[in-house]
TORFI-363518 format. One record per atom (N, C-alpha, C): atom name; residue number from 1; y, z, x. Coordinates in steps of 0.2 Angstrom, whole numbers, plus 5000, padded with zeros to 4 digits. Layout:
REM residues N
   atom   seq      y      z      x
     CA   NUM      Y      Z      X
...
//
This chain:
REM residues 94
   atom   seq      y      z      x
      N     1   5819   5542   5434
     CA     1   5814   5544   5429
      C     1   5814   5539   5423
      N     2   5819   5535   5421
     CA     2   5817   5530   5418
      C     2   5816   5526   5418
      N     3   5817   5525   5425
     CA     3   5815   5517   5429
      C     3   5805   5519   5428
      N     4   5803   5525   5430
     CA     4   5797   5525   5431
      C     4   5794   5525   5422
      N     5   5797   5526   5419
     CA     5   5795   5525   5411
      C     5   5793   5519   5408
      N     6   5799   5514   5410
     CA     6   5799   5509   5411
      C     6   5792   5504   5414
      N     7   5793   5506   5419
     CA     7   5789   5504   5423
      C     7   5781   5505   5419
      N     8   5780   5511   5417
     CA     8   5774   5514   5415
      C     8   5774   5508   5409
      N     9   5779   5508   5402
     CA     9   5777   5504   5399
      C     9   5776   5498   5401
      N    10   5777   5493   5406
     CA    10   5774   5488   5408
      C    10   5768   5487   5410
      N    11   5768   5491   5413
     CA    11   5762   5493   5416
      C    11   5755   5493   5410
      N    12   5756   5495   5404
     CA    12   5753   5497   5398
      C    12   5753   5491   5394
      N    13   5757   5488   5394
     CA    13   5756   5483   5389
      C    13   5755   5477   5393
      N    14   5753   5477   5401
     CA    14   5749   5470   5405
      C    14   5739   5473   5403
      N    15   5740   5480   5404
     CA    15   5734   5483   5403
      C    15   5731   5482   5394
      N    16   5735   5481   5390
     CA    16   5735   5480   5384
      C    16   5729   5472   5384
      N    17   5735   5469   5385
     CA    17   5736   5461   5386
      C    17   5731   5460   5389
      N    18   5728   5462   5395
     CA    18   5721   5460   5399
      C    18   5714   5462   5396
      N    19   5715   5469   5392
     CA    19   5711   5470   5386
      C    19   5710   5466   5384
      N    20   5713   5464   5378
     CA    20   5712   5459   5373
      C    20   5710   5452   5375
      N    21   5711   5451   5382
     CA    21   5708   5443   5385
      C    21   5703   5446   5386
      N    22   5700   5453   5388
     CA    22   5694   5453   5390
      C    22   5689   5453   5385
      N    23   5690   5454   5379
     CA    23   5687   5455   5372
      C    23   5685   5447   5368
      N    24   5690   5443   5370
     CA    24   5691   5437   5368
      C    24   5686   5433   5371
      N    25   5683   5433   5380
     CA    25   5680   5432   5383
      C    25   5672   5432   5383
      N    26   5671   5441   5381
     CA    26   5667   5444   5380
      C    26   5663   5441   5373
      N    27   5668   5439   5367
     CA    27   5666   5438   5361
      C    27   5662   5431   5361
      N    28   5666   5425   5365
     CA    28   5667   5419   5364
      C    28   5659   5417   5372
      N    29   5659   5421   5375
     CA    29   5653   5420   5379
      C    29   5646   5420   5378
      N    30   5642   5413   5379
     CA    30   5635   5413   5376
      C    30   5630   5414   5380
      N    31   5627   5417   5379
     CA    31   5620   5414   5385
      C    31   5617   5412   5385
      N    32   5618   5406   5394
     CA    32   5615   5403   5395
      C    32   5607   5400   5394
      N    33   5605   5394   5395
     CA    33   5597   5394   5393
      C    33   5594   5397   5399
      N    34   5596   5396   5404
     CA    34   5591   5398   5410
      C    34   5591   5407   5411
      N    35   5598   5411   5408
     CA    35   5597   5417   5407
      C    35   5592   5419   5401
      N    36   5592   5414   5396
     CA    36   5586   5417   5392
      C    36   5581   5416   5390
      N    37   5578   5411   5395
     CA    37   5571   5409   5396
      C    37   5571   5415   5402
      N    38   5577   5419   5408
     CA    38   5575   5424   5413
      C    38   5571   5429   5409
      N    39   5576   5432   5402
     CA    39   5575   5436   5397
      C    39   5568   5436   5396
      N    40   5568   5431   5391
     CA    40   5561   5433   5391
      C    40   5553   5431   5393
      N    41   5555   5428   5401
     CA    41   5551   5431   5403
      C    41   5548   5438   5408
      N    42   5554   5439   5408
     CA    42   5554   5445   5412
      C    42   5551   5449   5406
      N    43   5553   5451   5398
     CA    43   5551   5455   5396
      C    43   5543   5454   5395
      N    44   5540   5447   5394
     CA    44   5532   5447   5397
      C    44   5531   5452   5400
      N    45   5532   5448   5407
     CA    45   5528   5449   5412
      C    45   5528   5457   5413
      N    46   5534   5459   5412
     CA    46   5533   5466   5414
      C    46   5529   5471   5411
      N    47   5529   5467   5402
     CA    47   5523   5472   5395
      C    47   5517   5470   5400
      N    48   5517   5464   5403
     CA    48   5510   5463   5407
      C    48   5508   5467   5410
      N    49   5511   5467   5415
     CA    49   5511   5473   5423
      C    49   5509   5479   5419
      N    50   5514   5482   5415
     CA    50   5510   5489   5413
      C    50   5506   5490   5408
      N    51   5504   5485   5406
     CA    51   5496   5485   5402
      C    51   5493   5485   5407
      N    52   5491   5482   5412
     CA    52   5487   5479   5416
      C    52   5489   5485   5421
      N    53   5492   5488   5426
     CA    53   5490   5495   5428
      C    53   5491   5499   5426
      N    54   5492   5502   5418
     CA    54   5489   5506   5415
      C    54   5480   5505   5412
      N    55   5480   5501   5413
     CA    55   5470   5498   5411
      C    55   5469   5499   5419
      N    56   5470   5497   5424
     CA    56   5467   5498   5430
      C    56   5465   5509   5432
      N    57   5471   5511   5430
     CA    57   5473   5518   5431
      C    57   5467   5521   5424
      N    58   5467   5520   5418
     CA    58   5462   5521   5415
      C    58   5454   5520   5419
      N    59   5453   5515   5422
     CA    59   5447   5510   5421
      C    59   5445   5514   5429
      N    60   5450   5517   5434
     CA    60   5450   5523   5439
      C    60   5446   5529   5436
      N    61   5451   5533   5432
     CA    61   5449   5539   5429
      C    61   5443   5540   5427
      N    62   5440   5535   5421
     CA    62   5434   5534   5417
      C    62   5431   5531   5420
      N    63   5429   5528   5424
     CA    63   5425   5522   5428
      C    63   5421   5520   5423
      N    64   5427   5514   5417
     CA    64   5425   5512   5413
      C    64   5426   5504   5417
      N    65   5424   5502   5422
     CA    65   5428   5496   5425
      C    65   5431   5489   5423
      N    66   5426   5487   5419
     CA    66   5433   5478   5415
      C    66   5434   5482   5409
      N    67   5433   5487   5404
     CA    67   5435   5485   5400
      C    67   5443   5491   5398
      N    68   5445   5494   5398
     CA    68   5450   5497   5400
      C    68   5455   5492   5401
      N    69   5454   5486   5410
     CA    69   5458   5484   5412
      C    69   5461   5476   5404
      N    70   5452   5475   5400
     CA    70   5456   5470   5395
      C    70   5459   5473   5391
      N    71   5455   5478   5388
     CA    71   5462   5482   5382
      C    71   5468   5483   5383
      N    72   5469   5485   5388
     CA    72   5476   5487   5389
      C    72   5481   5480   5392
      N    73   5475   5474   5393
     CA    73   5479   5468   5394
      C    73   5481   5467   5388
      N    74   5477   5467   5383
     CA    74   5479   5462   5379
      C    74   5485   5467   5374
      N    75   5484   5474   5374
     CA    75   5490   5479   5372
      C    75   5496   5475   5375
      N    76   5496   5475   5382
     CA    76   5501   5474   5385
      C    76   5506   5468   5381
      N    77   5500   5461   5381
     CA    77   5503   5456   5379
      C    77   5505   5456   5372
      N    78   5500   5459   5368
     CA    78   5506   5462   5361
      C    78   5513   5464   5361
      N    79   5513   5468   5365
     CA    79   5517   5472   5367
      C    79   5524   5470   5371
      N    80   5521   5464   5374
     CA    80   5527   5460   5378
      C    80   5527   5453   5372
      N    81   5524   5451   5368
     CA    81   5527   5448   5363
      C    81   5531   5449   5358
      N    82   5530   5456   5354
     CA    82   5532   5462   5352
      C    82   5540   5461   5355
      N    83   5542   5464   5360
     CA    83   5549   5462   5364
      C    83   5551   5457   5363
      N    84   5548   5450   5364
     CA    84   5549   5445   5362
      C    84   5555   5442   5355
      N    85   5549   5445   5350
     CA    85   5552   5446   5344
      C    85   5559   5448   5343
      N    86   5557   5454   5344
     CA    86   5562   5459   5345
      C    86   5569   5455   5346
      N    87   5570   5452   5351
     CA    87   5576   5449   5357
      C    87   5577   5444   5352
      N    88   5571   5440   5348
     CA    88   5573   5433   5344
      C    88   5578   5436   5339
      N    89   5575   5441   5335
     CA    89   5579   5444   5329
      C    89   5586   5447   5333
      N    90   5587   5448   5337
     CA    90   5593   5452   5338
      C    90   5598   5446   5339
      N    91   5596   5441   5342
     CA    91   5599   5433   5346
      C    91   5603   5432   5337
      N    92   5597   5431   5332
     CA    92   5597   5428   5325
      C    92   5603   5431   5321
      N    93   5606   5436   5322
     CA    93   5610   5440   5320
      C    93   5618   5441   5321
      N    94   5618   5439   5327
     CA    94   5623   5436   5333
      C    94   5624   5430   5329
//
């Protein structure tokens, strides 16, 4: 029974210890330029995609046919610049 207490407190304080190097890690790690050039353009292109099938889907319903698909393009790109922003300011703060 004591051996296993023992036991248990080693076991806690490796688990402690592993913590804190995970944090250290965690804190001390930057990202990458080619993860943040990934970042934002993913966040484009995707405000793109759903501007751009949301206007297609509009421009179905209403058979309003090009103009639907620009509105909601150019939403779209607002909208994925908008994100853009967003990601700068958060980066800026860090």
């Amino acid at each position: 029974m004591i051996e296993n207490n023992k036991k248990l407190k080693e076991l806690k304080h490796k688990l402690d210890k592993f913590e804190s190097t995970k944090e250290k890690i965690a804190t001390t790690k930057k990202e990458s330029g080619a993860g943040f050039g990934f970042k934002i353009s993913t966040e484009i292109i995707a405000a793109l995609a759903v501007g751009v099938g949301i206007g297609l889907i509009v421009d179905n319903f209403l058979n309003t046919k090009p103009f639907g698909l620009i509105i909601f393009f150019i939403l779209g790109a607002l909208a994925g610049f908008l994100n853009v922003y967003r990601v700068m300011r958060r980066i800026e703060k860090q």
